[in-house]
C-alpha positions in Angstrom: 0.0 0.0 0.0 1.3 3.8 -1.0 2.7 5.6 2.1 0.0 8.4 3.2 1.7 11.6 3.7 1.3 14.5 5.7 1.4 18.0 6.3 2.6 19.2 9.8 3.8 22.2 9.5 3.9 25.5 7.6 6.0 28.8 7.4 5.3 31.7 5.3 7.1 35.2 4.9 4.3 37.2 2.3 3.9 40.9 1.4 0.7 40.0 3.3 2.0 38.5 6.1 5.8 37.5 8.1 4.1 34.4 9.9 0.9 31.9 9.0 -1.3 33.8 11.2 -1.0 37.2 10.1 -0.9 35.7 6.2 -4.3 33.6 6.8 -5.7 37.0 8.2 -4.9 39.0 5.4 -6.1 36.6 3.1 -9.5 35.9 4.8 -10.1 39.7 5.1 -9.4 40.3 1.4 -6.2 42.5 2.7 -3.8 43.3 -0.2 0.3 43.4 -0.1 0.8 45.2 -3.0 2.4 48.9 -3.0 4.5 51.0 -4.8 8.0 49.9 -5.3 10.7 50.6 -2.6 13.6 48.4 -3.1 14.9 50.7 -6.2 14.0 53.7 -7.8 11.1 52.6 -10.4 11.2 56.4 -12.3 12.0 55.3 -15.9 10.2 51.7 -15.4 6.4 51.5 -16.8 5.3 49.3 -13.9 6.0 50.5 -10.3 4.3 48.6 -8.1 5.1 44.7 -6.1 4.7 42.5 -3.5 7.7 43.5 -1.0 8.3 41.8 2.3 8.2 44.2 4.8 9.4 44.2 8.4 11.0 41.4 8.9 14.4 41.4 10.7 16.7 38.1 9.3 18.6 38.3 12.1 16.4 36.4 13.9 17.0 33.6 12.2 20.6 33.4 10.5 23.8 34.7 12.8 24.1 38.6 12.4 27.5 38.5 10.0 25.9 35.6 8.0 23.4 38.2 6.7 25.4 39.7 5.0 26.8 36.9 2.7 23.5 36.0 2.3 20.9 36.4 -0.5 18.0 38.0 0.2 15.8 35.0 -1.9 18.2 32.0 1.0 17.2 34.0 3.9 13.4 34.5 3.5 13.3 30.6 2.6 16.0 30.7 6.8 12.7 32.7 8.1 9.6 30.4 6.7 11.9 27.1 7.6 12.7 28.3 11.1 8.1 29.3 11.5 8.1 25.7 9.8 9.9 23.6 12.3 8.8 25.4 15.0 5.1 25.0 14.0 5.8 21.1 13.5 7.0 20.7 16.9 9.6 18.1 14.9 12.3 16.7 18.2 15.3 16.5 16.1 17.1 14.5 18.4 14.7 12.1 18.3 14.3 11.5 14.5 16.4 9.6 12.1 17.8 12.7 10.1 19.1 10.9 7.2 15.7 10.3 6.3 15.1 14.4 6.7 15.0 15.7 3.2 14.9 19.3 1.9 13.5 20.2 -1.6 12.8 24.1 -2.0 12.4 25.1 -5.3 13.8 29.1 -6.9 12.6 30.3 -10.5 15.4 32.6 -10.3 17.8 32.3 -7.5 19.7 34.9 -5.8 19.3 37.8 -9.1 20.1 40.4 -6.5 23.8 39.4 -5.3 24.5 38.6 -9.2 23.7 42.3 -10.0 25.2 43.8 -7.2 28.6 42.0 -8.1 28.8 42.2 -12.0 28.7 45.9 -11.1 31.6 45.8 -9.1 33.1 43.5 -11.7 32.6 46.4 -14.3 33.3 48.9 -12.1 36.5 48.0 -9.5 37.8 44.5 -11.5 37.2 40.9 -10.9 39.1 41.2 -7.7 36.8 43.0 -6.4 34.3 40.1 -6.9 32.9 38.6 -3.6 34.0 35.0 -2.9 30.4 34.2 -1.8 29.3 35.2 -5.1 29.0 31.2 -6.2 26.5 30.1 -3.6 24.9 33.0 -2.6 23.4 33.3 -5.9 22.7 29.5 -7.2 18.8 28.4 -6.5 19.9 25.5 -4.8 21.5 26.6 -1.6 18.4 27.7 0.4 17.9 23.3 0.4 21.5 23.4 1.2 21.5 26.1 3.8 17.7 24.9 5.8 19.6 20.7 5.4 22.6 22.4 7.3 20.7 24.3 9.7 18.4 21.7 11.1 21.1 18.4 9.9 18.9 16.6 7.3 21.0 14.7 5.8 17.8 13.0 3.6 17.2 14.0 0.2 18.6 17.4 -0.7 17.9 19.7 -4.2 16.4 22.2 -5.6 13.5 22.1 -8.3 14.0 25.2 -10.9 10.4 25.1 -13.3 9.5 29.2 -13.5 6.1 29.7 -11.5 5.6 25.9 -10.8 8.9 25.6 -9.0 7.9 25.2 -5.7 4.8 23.4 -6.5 6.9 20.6 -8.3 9.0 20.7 -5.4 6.4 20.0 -3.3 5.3 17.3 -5.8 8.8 15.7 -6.3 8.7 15.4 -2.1 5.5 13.3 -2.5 6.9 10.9 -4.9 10.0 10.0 -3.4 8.2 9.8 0.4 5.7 7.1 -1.1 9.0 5.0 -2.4 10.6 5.5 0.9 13.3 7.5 0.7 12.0 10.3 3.2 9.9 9.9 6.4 10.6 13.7 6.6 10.4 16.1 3.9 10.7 20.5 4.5 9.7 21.8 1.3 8.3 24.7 -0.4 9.8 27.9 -2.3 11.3 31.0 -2.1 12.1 34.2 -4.3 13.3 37.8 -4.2 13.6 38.9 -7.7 12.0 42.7 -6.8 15.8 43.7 -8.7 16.0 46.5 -11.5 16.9 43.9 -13.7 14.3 41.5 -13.0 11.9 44.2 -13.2 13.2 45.7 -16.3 13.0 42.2 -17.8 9.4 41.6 -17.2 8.1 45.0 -18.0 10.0 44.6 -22.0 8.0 41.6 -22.3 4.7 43.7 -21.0 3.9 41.2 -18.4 3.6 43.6 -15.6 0.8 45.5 -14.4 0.6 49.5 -15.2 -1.9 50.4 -12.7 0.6 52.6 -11.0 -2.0 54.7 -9.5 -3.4 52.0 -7.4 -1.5 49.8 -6.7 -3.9 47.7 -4.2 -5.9 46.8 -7.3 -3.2 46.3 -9.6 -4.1 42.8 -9.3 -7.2 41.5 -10.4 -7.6 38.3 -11.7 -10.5 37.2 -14.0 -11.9 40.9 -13.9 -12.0 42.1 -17.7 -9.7 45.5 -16.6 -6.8 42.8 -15.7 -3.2 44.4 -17.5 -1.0 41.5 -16.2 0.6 40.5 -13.3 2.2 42.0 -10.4 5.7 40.9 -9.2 6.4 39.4 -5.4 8.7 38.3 -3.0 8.7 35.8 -0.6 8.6 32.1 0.6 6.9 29.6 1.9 7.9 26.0 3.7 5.7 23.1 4.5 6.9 20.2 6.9 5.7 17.1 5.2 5.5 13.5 7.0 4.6 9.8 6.5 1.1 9.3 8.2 3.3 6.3 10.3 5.8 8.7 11.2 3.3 11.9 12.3 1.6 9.2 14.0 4.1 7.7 16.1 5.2 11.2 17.5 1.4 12.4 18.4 2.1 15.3 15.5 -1.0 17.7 14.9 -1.9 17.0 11.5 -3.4 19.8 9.3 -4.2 17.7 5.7 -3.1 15.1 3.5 -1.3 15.9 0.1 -2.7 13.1 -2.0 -2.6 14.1 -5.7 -0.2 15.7 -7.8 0.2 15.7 -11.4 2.9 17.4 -13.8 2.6 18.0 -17.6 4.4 20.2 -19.7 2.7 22.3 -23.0 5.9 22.1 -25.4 4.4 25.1 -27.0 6.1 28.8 -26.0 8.4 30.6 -24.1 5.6 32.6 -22.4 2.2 32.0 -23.2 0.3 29.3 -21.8 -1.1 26.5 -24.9 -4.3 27.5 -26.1 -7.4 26.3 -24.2 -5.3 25.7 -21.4 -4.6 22.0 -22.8 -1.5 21.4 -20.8 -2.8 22.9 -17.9 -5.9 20.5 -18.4 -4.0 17.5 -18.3 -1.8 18.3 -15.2 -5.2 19.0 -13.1 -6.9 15.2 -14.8 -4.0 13.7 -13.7 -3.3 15.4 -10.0 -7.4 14.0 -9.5 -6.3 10.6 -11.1 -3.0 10.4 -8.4 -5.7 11.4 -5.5 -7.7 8.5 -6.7 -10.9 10.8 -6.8 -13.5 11.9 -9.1 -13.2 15.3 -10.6 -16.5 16.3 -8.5 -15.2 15.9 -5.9 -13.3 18.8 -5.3 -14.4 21.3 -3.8 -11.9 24.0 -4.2 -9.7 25.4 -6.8 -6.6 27.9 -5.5 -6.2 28.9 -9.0 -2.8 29.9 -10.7 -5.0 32.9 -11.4 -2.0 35.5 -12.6 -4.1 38.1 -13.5 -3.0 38.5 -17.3 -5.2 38.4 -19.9 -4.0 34.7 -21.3 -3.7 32.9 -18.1 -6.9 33.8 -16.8 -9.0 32.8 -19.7 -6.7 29.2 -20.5 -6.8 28.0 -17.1 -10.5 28.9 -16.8 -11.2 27.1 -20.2 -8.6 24.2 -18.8 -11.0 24.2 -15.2 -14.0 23.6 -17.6 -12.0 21.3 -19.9 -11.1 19.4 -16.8 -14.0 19.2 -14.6 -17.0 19.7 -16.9 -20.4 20.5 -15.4 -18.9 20.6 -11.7 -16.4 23.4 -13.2 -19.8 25.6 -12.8 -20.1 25.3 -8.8 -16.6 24.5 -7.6 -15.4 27.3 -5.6 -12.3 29.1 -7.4 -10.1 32.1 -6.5 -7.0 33.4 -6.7 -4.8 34.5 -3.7 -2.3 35.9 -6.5 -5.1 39.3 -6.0 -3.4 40.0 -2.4 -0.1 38.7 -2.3 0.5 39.5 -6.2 2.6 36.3 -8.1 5.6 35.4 -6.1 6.8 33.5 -9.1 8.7 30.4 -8.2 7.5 30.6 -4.0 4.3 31.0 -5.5 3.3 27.1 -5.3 4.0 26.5 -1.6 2.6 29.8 -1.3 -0.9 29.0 -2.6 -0.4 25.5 -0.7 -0.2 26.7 2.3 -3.2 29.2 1.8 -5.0 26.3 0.4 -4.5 24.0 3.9 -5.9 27.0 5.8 -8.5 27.3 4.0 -9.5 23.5 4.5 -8.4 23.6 8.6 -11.0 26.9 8.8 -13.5 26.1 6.6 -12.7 29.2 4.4 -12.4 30.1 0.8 -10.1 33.0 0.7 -11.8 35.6 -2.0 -10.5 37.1 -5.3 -10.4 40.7 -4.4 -10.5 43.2 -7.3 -13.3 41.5 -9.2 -15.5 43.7 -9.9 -16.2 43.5 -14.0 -16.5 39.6 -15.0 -14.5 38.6 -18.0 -17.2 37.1 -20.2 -14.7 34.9 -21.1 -14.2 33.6 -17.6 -17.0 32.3 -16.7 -16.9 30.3 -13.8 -17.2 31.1 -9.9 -14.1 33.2 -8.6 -15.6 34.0 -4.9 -15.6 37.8 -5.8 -14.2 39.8 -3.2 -15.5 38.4 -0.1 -14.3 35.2 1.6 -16.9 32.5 1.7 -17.5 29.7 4.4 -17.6 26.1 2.7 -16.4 22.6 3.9 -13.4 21.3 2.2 -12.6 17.5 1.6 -10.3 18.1 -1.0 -8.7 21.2 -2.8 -6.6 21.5 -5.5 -3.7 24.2 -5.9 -2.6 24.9 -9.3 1.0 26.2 -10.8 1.9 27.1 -14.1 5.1 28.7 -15.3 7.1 30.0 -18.6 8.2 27.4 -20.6 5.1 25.3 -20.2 5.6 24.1 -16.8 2.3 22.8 -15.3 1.8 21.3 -11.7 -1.1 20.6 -9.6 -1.3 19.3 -6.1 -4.5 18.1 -4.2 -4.6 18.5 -0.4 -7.8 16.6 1.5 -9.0 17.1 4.6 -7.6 15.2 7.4 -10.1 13.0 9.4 -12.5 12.8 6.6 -15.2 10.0 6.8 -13.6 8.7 3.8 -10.4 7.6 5.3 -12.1 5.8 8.8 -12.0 9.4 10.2 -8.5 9.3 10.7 
């Protein structure tokens, strides 16, 4: 029989939120993140507004002269690992840490150290070039850095697929868990990429929003007024164990992750495939992996970018997928509050996406105010909505045609023996 696996803890460091609680309240209340820009001066950029973290102090969490030699994307992933652990209540001492893993997936990595030192390289000489250069900037070493802190010596990468990276990290962690590799997996996602180079690169490809003179509403996904999306930061990490293993050490449990499916569109660099095909397949196949009918769902943590093509693909995909249950599952698309925070933006949604089962709770899509004709389904405009959750699915899609889904269910169900 497939091992059962289990979430027990989460972490989250949001432009909505520095901890779980204050990111489920902001998300519950309809709050947004977004602002205008801070982290660099945005005068000759034609978007000017993101998702920045705010407030947080990484000293709390990584040794005051590690900061420094630090990327800012490695120690937002420090500060959601350290909320993580602490929420899982995990006794290191008393767990067998070589089967401790640590997947975090990065679409980008640590852009901002790279800029900051190919202008000293142009400016002062490659002498000049900081010897932490290397792995402060390579996606991979926030797994390396959270393994070291906590000593899991398990299972140890980093998943690089765009938007979808954390999402198929969290995925990848499911697959090798039920083959028995892990009993323990910390996984998730992190990104800073709020850099004038980042910025400048999304805005020449008109992917950014340009509603500079509100930023609040900047981001409104499946409302016909949508412009594109609106960069974050941030990270998320979710403490993932074998049902045996959460069960042996009286761990709270807070849902089951018992679907996933991953499908790539092998169509463009950027634009999802038409109708949302490859999307389509990803969410058929996470339902198949949960073993489930497509009815029964009963939430949808859409992708949701708000820009023009992704919103209308994975709405047409949601139909494609589901057919007459696409018209009353309850959708929406946290990306309205905490704006996209590309690669985290997977463990992200997951973690909103077990709070909303644990409180009954469908977080709203804020900004939706003018329905896209072609967007037909039900977004919870707005307003958060109370509904029982068996299962939910979270979805992920990223440039390049990178599609993953993930199903969460509801732990203590009837249909597992109310366990």
């Amino acid at each position: 029989m497939s091992k059962r696996i289990v979430v027990t803890g989460l972490g989250v460091v949001s432009p909505v939120g520095n901890n779980v609680e204050s990111f489920w309240h902001a998300l519950r209340t309809g709050t947004s993140g977004l602002d205008r820009i801070t982290a660099f001066d945005t005068t000759d950029y034609p978007s000017k507004v993101a998702g920045e973290v705010k407030g947080i102090d990484f000293t709390a969490f990584v040794e005051p002269k590690e900061v420094k030699r630090t990327d800012r994307n490695i120690l937002l992933a420090m500060a959601a690992a350290d909320e993580a652990m602490r929420h899982s209540k995990l006794d290191l001492s008393a767990v067998d840490r070589t089967r401790c893993g640590v997947i975090i997936g990065s679409g980008i990595g640590g852009i901002a150290t790279l800029e900051a030192e190919h202008t000293k390289l142009l400016n002062r000489g490659p002498g000049r070039v900081s010897p932490f250069l290397i792995p402060m900037m390579i996606p991979d070493m926030s797994s390396g850095l959270v393994s070291m802190k906590y000593g899991l010596k398990g299972p140890n990468y980093c998943c690089v697929s765009a938007c979808a990276s954390s999402a198929h990290a969290i995925g990848d962690a499911l697959l090798v868990m039920r083959n028995d590799m892990m009993d323990v997996a910390v996984v998730g996602g992190c990104e800073a990429t709020i850099t004038p180079i980042s910025f400048a690169g999304f805005c020449s490809m008109k992917a950014l929003s340009t509603r500079n003179d509100a930023p609040a509403k900047a981001s409104c996904p499946f409302d016909v007024k949508r412009d594109g999306f609106v960069m974050a930061e941030g990270a998320a990490i979710i403490v993932l164990e074998t049902l045996e293993h959460a069960r042996a050490r009286n761990a709270a449990i807070y849902a089951e992750l018992v679907g996933y499916g991953a499908t790539g569109d092998a169509h463009h660099l950027s634009a999802p495939a038409p109708e949302g095909e490859g999307a389509r397949r990803a969410m058929q196949m996470a339902v198949r992996s949960a073993g489930i009918e497509p009815s029964a769902i009963d939430y949808i943590n859409a992708h949701g970018t708000s820009t023009q093509l992704n919103d209308k693909y994975e709405s047409q995909a949601i139909m494609a997928a589901f057919g007459d249950h696409a018209r009353s599952v309850a959708i929406s698309s946290t990306k309205s509050m905490t704006g996209h925070l590309l690669g985290a933006s997977g463990a992200t949604e997951l973690v909103a996406t077990t709070l909303a089962i644990n409180h009954g709770l469908i977080p709203p899509t804020i900004n939706y105010d003018d329905p896209d004709p072609e967007c037909p389904l039900t977004y919870t405009p707005n307003t958060a909505v109370e509904k029982n959750i068996t299962y939910a699915m979270s979805n992920s899609f990223g440039f390049g045609g990178h599609n993953a889904c993930l199903v969460l269910k509801k732990y203590g169900s009837p249909e597992n023996g109310g366990e």
